[in-house]
ROBALO-875732 format. One record per residue (C-alpha): residue number from 1; residue in three letters; chain; x, y, z. Coordinates in steps of 0.5 Angstrom, whole numbers, plus 500, padded with zeros to 3 digits. Example, Ala and Ser with C-alpha at 12.3 -4.5 7.8 and 13.67 -1.06 7.14 Angstrom:
n,res,chain,xx,yy,zz
1,ALA,A,525,491,516
2,SER,A,527,498,514
END
This chain:
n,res,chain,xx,yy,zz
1,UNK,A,738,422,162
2,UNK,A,732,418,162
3,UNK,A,733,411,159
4,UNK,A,728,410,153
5,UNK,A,727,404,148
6,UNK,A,729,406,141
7,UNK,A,727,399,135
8,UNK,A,732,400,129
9,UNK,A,734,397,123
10,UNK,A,740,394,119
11,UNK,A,743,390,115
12,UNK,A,749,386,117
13,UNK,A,753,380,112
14,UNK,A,754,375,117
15,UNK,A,760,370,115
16,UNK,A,756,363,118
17,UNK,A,763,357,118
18,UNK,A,760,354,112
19,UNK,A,761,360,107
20,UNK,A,767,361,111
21,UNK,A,770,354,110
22,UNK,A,767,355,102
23,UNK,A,771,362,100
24,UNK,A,777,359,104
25,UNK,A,777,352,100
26,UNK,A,777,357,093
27,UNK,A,782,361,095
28,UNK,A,787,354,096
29,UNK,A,791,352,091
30,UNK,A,791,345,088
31,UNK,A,796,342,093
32,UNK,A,794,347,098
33,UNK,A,787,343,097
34,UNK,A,790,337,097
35,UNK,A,794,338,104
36,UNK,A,787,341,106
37,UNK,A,783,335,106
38,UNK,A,788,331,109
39,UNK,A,787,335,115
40,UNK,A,781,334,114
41,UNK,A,780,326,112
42,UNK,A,785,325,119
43,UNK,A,781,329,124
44,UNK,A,774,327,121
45,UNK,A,773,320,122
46,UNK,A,766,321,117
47,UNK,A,770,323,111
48,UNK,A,773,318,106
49,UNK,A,775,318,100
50,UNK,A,772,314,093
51,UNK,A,774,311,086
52,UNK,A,767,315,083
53,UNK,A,765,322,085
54,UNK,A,758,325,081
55,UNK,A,760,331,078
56,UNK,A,759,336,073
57,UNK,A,766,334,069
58,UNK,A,764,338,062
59,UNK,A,763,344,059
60,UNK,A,761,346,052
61,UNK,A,760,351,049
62,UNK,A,755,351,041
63,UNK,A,754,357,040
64,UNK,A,752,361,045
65,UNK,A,748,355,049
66,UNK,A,752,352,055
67,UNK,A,753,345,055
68,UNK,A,754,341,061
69,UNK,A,755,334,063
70,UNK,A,755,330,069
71,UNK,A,759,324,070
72,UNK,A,755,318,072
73,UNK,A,755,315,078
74,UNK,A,758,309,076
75,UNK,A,762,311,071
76,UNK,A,769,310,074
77,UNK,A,775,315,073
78,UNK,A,779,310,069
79,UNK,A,772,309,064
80,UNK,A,772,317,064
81,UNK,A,779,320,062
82,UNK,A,783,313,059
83,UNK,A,781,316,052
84,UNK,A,780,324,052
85,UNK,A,783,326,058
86,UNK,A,789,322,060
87,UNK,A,792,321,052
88,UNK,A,791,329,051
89,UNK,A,794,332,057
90,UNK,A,800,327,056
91,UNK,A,801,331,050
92,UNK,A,801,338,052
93,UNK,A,807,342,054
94,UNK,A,807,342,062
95,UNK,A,811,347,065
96,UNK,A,817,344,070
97,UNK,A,814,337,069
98,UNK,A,815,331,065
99,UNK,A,810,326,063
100,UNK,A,812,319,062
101,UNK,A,808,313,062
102,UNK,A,810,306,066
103,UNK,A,807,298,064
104,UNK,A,802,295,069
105,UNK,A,808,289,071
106,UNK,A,813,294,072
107,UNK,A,815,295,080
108,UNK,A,812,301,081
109,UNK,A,819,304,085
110,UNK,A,821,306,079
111,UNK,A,816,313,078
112,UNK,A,821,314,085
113,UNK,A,827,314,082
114,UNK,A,830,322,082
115,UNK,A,836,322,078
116,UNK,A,842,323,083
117,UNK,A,845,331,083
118,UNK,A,851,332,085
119,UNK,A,853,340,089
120,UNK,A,859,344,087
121,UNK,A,861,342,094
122,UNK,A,862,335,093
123,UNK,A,864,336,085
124,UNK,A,871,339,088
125,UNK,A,872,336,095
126,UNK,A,871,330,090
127,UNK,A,877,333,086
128,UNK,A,882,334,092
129,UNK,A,882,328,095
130,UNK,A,885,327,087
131,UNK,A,890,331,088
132,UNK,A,898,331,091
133,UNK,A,897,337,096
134,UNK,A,899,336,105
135,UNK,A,894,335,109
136,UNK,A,894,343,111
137,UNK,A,894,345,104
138,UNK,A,888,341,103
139,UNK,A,885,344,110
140,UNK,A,885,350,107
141,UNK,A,882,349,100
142,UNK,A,876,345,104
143,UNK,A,875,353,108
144,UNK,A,876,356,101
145,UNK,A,870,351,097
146,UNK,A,866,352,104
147,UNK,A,866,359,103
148,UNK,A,864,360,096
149,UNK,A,857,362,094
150,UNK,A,852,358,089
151,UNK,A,855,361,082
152,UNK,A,863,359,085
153,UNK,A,865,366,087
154,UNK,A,869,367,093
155,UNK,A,865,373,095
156,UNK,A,870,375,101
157,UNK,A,877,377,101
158,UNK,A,882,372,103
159,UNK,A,884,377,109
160,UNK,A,876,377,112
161,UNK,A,877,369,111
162,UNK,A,883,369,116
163,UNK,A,880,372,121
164,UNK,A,875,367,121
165,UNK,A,879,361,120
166,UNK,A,880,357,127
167,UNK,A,886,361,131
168,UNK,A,890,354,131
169,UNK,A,892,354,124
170,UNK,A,896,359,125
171,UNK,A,894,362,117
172,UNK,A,899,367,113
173,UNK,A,895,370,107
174,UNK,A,900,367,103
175,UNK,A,898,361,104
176,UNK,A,891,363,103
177,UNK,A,894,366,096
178,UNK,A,896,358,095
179,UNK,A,890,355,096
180,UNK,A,886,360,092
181,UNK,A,891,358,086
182,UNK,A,889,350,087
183,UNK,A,882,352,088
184,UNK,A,882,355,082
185,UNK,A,885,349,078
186,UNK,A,879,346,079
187,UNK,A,873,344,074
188,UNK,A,869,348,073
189,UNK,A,873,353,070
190,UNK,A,873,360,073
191,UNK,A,871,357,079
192,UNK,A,874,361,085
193,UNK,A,873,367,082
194,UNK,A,872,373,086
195,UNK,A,869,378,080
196,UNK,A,866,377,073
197,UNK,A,873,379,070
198,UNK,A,878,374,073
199,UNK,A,873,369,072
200,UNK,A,872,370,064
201,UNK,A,881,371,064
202,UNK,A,881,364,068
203,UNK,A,878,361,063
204,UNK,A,881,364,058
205,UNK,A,888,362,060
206,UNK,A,886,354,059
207,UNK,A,884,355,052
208,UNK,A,889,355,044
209,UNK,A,892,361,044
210,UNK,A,891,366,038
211,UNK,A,889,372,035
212,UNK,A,882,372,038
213,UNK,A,884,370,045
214,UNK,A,889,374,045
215,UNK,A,884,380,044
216,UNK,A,879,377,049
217,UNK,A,884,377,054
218,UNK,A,885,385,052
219,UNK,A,878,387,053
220,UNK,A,876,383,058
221,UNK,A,882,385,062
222,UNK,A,881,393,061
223,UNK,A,875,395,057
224,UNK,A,869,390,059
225,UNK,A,865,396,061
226,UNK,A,865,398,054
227,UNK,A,864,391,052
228,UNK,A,858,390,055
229,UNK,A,855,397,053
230,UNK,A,857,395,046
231,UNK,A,861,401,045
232,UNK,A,864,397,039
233,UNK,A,867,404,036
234,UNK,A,871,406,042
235,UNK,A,873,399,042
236,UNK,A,877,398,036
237,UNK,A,880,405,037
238,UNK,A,883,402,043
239,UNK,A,885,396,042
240,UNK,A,888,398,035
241,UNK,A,884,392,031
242,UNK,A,879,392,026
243,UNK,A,872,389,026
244,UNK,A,874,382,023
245,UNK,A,878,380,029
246,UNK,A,874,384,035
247,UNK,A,868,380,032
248,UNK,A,873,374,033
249,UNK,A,874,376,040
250,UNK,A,867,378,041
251,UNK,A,864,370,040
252,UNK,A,869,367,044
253,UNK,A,868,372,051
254,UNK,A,860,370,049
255,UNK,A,862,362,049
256,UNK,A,865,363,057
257,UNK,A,861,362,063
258,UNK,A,860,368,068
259,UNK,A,856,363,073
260,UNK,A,861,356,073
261,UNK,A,858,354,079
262,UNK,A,850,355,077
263,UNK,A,851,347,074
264,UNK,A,851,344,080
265,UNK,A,846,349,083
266,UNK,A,839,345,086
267,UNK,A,834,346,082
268,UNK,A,827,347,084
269,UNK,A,822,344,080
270,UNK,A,815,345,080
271,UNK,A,809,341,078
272,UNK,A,803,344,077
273,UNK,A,797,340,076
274,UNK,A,791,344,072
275,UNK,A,785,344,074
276,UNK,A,782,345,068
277,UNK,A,782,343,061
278,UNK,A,782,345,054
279,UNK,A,781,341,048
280,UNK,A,777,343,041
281,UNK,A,772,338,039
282,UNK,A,769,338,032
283,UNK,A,771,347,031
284,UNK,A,768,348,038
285,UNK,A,772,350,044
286,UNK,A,771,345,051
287,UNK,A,773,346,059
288,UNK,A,773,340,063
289,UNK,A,775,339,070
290,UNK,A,782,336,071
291,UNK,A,780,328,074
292,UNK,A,787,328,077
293,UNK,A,786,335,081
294,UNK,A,777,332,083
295,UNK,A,778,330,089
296,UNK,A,773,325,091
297,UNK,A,770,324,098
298,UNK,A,764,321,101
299,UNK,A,760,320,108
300,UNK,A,763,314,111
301,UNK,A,757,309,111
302,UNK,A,758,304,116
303,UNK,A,759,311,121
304,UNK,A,753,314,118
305,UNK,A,748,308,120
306,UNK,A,750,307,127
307,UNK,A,749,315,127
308,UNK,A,743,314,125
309,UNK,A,741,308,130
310,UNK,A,744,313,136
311,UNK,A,740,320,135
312,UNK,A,744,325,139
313,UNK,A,751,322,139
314,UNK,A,757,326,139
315,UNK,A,758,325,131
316,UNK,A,752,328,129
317,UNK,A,757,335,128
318,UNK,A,762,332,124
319,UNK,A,757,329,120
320,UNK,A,754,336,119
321,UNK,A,761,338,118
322,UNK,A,764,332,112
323,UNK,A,757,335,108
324,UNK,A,759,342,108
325,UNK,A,766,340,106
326,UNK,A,763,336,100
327,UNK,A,758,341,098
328,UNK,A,764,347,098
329,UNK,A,768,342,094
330,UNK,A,764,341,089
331,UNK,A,762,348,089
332,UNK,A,769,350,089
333,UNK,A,770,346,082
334,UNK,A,764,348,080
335,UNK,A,766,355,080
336,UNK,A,773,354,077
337,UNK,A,770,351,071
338,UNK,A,764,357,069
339,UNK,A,769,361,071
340,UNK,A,774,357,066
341,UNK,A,769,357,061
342,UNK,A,767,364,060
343,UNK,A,775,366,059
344,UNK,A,775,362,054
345,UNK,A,768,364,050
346,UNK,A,772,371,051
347,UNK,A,779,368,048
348,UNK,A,778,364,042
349,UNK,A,782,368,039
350,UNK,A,787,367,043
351,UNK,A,787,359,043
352,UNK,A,786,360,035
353,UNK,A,792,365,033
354,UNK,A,796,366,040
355,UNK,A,798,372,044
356,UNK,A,797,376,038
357,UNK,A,790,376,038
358,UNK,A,790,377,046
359,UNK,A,783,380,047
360,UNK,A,783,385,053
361,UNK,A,780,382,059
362,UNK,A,778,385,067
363,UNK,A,776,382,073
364,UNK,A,769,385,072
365,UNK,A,766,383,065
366,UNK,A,766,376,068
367,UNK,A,764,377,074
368,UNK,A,758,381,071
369,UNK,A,757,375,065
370,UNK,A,757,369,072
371,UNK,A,753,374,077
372,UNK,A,759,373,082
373,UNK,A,763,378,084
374,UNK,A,770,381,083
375,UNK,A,773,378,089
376,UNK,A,770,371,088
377,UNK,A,774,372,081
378,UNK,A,780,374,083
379,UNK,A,780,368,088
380,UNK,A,778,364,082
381,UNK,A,784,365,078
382,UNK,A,789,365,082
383,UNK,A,794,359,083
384,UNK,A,788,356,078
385,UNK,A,792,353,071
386,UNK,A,788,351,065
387,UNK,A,792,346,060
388,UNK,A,791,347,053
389,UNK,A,793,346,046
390,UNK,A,798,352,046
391,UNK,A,801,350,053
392,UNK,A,799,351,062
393,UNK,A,797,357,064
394,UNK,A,795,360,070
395,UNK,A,787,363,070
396,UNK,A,790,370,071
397,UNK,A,794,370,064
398,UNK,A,788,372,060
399,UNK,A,787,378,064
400,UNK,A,790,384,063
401,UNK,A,789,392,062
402,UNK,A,788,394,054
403,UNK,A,791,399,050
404,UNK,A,787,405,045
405,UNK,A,787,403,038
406,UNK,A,785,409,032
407,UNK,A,778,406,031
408,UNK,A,777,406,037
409,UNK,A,777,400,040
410,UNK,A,782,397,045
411,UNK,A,788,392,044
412,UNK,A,790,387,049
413,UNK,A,797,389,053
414,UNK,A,799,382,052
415,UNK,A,798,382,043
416,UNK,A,803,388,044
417,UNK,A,807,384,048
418,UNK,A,807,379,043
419,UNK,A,808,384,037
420,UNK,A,814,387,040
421,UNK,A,818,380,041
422,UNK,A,816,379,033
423,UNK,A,818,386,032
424,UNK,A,825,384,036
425,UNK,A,826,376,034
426,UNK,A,825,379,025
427,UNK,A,830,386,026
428,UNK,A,837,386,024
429,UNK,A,842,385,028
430,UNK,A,846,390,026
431,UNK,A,840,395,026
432,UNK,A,836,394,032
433,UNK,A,829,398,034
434,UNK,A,829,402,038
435,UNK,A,823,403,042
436,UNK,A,821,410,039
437,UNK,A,821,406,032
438,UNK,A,818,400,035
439,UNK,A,812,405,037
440,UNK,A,812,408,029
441,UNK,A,811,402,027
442,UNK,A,804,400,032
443,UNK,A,802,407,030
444,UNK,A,802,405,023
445,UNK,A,797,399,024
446,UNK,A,793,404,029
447,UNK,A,796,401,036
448,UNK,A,798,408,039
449,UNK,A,802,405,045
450,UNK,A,807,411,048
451,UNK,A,815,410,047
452,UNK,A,816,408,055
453,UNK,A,810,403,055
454,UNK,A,814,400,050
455,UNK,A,820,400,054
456,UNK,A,816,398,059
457,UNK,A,813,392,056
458,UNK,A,820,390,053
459,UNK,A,823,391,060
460,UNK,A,818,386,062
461,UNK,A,821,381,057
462,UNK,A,827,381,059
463,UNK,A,829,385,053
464,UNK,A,835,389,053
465,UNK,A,836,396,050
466,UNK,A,837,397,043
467,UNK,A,845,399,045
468,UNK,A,846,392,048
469,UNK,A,842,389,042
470,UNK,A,846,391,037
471,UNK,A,852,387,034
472,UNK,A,858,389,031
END
């Protein structure tokens, strides 16, 4: 084959560091960025943290014009926010926070202090270190307390825990049954269990006798299933009682603990700081940056000047590089707030009236109104939070898909999530919706929406059926 030279032309995207490190740092959480900045502060020596950082803080909206208000150089953070930002966020709903405020002149150790949980574990060892009990009865109920899961069951059977248990103890399953008697003496009551139904007789046992725990005892001993379907007819015919006394026994099984060791389960909590925040000034809806979630770096100046006095020195590309971090953090943020401001330009309503008035939103729309694109949205919105009057919501809640409406237009499938709990929170009790009723019922306001969309969104909500919601 003779060798040739042949010209073509192509176009290739070719992904430079700088916009490698920009689409990284808008993907990243807040205290993902955060713990990204560290990294960077340590490894650069030309990077560094300061009390006032320029940037665009404010956007709003009159009209159709946008607004948008840059913080002054020497405006200092406390200056900015002491008497907008900090006093208003104090006062919105915080998902799995607290807020709190502490005097200048108190220590500040005390924003550490946690108050002290103690686990199931240590609540029951601490009751058997009460208790009468030989040094081998005492051993045993420890293996027990050990084996039991967060809820407080005993999730193996006592012969599965004598195999386990050390061979030098010599263990007889009756002795294990002992143990078990002393373990479920203890608080919780209910604790020790191995099913739902022993869990609920347990404590059951400890309280008044009467009529109605007499029957509880009954229905949680040999018709729990039916309980649970609300098979209240077949109920009274087996148990021969009338509706006073099995609504009687009812209540009482409904005030027990089918979790007795969940109290004392960890909790996890989250803190969420948002990014953005929503405020309504004079009937116009605002979005600013969040200053507590505004990094603020700079080029550090003393590093800079011997850089500038000594060209070709190894620092030159960590100088390049703490640019091009502080570049992509304020495009970062800058993104955010245009991103946050077009959601809400789109959901006044919702900020209005609630999710009723959720409008339908997609990924798209606001790409198209911004001139970015879709992945650059979706990048936007996730693990982004907005703090407004009605509470802290992630960017990806005002997005969702829509349902037709008669007149042709198109309803939100959170307004219809919101209307079926409405619907649901306002039936009688003793004549709940179904989800064909509930379907009607949207109908005759022009949402059409299918019977098992409804069992869908009503699923999603945690709702039971409308077997299990109905009462006696």
């Amino acid at each position: 084959m003779k060798p040739s030279l042949q010209l073509r032309l192509s176009q290739h995207l070719a992904l430079t560091p700088q916009l490698q490190q920009s689409i990284r740092l808008l993907q990243l959480s807040t205290i993902e960025l955060e713990h990204e900045l560290e990294r960077y502060l340590l490894e650069n020596p030309l990077l560094e943290r300061e009390e006032e950082y320029p940037f665009p803080t404010t956007m709003r909206t009159d009209g159709e014009q946008e607004v948008v208000t840059e913080a002054s150089v020497g405006e200092t953070p406390g200056e900015r926010t002491a008497s907008d930002e900090e006093s208003w966020l104090q006062d919105q709903p915080v998902a799995n926070g607290s807020s709190g405020s502490f005097d200048d002149d108190e220590e500040s150790d005390y924003q550490d202090v946690q108050a002290a949980t103690v686990s199931l574990r240590e609540h029951l060892l601490w009751q058997i270190g009460l208790m009468t009990l030989s040094e081998r009865d005492r051993v045993l109920v420890r293996c027990l307390i050990e084996a039991l899961d967060d809820d407080g069951y005993l999730t193996q059977s006592l012969d599965e825990l004598a195999e386990v248990m050390p061979g030098e103890l010599d263990i007889v399953p009756e002795e294990l049954q002992i143990a078990l008697k002393h373990l479920q003496h203890l608080d919780p009551t209910g604790v020790g269990a191995r099913t739902a139904q022993e869990c609920l007789l347990l404590q059951l046992e400890v309280l008044p006798a009467g009529q109605a725990n007499a029957l509880a005892r009954e229905i949680v001993g040999n018709h729990l299933e039916l309980l649970a379907s609300h098979d209240f007819p077949k109920l009274r015919k087996l148990t021969g009682c009338d509706e006073t006394a099995l609504r009687a026994a009812h209540v009482l099984i409904c005030s027990l603990n089918p979790r007795p060791g969940a109290t004392y389960a960890p909790s996890d909590t989250r803190y969420i700081t948002p990014d953005v925040l929503v405020r309504k000034t004079r009937g116009q809806w605002s979005v600013s940056v969040n200053s507590d979630a505004l990094p603020r770096l700079r080029i550090n100046s003393l590093y800079a000047q011997i850089l500038s006095r000594q060209r070709g020195s190894g620092l030159a590309g960590q100088l390049q590089e703490a640019r091009w971090l502080i570049r992509n953090v304020q495009q970062r943020f800058d993104t955010i707030l245009r991103v946050a401001q077009a959601i809400v330009e789109r959901q006044r309503q919702f900020l209005d009236h609630g999710e009723v008035a959720m409008r339908p939103l997609i990924l798209r729309e606001i790409a198209e109104a911004l001139g970015l694109h879709e992945s650059t949205i979706s990048r936007v919105t996730t693990q982004k939070y907005m703090a407004t009057p009605r509470g802290i919501f992630e960017l990806k809640y005002f997005f969702g898909s829509h349902v037709g409406t008669e007149a042709g237009g198109a309803c939100s499938a959170t307004a219809i999530r919101a209307l079926i709990k409405q619907m649901i929170s306002a039936e009688e009790p003793t004549k709940p919706l179904s989800d064909s009723q509930i379907s009607e019922v949207l109908g005759q306001q022009g949402i059409v929406v299918a019977r098992r969309t409804i069992a869908k969104y009503r699923e999603a909500l945690n709702i039971p059926p409308v077997n299990l919601r109905k009462s006696i």
